[in-house]
VMD Tcl script that draws the C-alpha trace (Angstrom):
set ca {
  {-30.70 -7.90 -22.97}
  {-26.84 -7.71 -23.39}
  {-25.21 -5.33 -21.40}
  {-22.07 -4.00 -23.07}
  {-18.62 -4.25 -20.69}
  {-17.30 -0.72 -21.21}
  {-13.63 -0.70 -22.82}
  {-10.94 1.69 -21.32}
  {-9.03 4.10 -23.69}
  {-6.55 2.63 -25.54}
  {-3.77 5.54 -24.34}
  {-1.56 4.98 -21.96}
  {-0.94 7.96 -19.53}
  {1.53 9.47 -17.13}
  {-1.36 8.79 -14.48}
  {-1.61 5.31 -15.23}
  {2.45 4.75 -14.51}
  {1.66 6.82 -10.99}
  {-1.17 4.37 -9.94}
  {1.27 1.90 -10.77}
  {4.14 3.90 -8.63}
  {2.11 4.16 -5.86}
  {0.40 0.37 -5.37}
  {3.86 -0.88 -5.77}
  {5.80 1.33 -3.49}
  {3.23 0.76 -0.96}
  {3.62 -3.46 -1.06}
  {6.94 -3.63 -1.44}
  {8.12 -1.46 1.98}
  {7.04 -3.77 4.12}
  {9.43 -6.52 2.23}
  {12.57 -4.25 1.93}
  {13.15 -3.44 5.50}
  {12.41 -7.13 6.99}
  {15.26 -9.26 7.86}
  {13.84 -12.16 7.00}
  {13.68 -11.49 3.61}
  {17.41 -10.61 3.09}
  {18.21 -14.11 4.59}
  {15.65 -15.97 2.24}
  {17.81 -13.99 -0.04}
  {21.33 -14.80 1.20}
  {20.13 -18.65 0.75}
  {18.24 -18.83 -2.24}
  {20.43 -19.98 -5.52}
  {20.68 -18.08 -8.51}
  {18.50 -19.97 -10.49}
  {15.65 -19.33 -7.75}
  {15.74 -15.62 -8.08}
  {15.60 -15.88 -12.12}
  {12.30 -18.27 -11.59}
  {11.26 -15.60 -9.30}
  {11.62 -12.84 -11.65}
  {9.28 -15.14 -14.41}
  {6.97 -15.55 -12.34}
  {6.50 -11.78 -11.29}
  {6.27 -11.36 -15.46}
  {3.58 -14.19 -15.23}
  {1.91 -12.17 -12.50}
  {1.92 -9.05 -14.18}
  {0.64 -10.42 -17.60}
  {-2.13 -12.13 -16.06}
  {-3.38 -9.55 -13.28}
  {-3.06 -6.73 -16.64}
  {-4.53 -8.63 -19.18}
  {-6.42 -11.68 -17.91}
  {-8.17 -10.68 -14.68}
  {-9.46 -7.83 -16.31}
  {-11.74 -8.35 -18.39}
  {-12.21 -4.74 -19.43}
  {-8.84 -4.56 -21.37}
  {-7.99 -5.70 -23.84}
  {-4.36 -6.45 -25.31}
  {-4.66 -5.60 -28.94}
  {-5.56 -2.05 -27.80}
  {-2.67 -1.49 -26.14}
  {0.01 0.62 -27.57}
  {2.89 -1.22 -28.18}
  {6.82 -1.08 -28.41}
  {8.37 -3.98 -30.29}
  {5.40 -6.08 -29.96}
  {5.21 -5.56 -26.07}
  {2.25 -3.38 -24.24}
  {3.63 0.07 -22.83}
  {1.41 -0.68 -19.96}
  {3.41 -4.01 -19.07}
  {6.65 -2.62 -19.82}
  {5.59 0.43 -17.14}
  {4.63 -2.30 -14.51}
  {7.44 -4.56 -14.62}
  {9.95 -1.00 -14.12}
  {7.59 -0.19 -11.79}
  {7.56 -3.20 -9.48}
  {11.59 -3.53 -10.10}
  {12.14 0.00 -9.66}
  {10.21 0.55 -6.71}
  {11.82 -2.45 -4.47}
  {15.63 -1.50 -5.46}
  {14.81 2.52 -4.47}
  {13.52 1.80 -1.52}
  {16.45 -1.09 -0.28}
  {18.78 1.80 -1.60}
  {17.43 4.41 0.40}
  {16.30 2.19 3.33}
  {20.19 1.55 3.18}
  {19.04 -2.06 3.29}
  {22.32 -4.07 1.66}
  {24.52 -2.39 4.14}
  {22.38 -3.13 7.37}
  {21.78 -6.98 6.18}
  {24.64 -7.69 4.52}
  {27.33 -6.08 6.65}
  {30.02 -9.04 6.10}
  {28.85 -9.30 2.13}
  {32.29 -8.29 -0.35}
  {31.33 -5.67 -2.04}
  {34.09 -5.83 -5.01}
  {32.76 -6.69 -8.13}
  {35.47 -6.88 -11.17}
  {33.73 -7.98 -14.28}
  {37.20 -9.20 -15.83}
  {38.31 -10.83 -12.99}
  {35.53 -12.76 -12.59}
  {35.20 -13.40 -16.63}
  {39.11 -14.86 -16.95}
  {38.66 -16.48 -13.20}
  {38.78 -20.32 -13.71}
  {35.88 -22.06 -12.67}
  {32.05 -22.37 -13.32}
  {31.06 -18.13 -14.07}
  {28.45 -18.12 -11.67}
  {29.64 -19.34 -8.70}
  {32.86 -16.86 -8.86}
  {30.11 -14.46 -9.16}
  {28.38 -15.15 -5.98}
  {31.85 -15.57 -4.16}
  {33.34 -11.74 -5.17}
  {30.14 -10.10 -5.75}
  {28.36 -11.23 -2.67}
  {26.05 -8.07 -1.88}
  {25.39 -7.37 -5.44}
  {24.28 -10.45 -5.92}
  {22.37 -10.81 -2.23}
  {20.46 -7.37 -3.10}
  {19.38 -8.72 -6.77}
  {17.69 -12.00 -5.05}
  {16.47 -9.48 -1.97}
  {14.61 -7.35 -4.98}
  {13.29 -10.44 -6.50}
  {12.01 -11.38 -3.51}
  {10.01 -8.21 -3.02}
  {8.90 -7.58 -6.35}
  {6.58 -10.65 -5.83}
  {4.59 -7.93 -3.63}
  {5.27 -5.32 -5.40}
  {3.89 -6.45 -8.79}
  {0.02 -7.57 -7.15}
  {0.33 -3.80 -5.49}
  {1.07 -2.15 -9.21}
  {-1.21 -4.60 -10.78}
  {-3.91 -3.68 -8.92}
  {-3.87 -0.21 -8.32}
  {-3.32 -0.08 -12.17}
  {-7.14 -2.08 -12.55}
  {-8.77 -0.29 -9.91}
  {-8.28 3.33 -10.20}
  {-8.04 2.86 -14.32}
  {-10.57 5.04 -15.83}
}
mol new
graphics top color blue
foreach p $ca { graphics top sphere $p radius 0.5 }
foreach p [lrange $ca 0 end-1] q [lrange $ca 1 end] { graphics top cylinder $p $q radius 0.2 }
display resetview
């Protein structure tokens, strides 16, 4: 006898984004007020935090759509080809770990000798290689993007999950 996986509704609802809120809020705290983490940050290169942030997409897109095996993609609703779902998640785990270092006032505790001037034109007709003007005038911009990176690693397997579990 072959016993029939139940599929979940294809909507996507307003209480699917607040699992999501609420199992990545609740892994990513613990990253946004740690010290430790805004030093990884401080050190890490550019190029680090942008493999960081595809891997928290590879994260997402597997924990949503691979490890369970009760959804399934095609059912998704879509915008431009993409799953609402994933697009929710990925603001989600994003969102959540810049509010909090915003409200935790982290950039300003950790990065207290970061510049915080940031002139787009300057820094476009500057001479040099663009990204390493960057990180020299826009120092705690830059520090908080990596910090956020950093922390959406948690944050993503928190949304992930709480979206699985508590999905009806």
């Amino acid at each position: 006898m072959k016993l029939r996986r139940p599929r979940r509704p294809r909507d996507f609802r307003l209480a699917d984004s607040a699992q999501q809120i609420v199992g990545g809020f609740l892994l990513a705290g613990p990253f946004v007020v740690t010290e430790e983490v805004w030093l990884l940050a401080g050190n890490m290169h550019i190029l680090q935090a942008l493999s960081i942030v595809a891997i928290v997409f590879a994260i997402g897109y597997a924990a949503l759509y691979k490890a369970d095996t009760t959804r399934d993609i095609d059912d998704e609703q879509e915008v431009a080809g993409v799953p609402v779902r994933f697009i929710s998640l990925m603001c989600v785990t994003f969102g959540s770990v810049t509010a909090l270092a915003l409200l935790f006032g982290a950039p300003e505790t950790f990065l207290e000798d970061a510049t915080t001037a940031c002139n787009p034109v300057s820094l476009a007709r500057a001479p040099g290689p663009f990204l390493e003007n960057a990180a020299a005038s826009c120092g705690l911009v830059l520090t908080t993007f990596k910090a956020v990176t950093v922390g959406s690693v948690f944050s993503v397997v928190g949304a992930a999950t709480a979206d699985s579990i508590f999905a009806k």
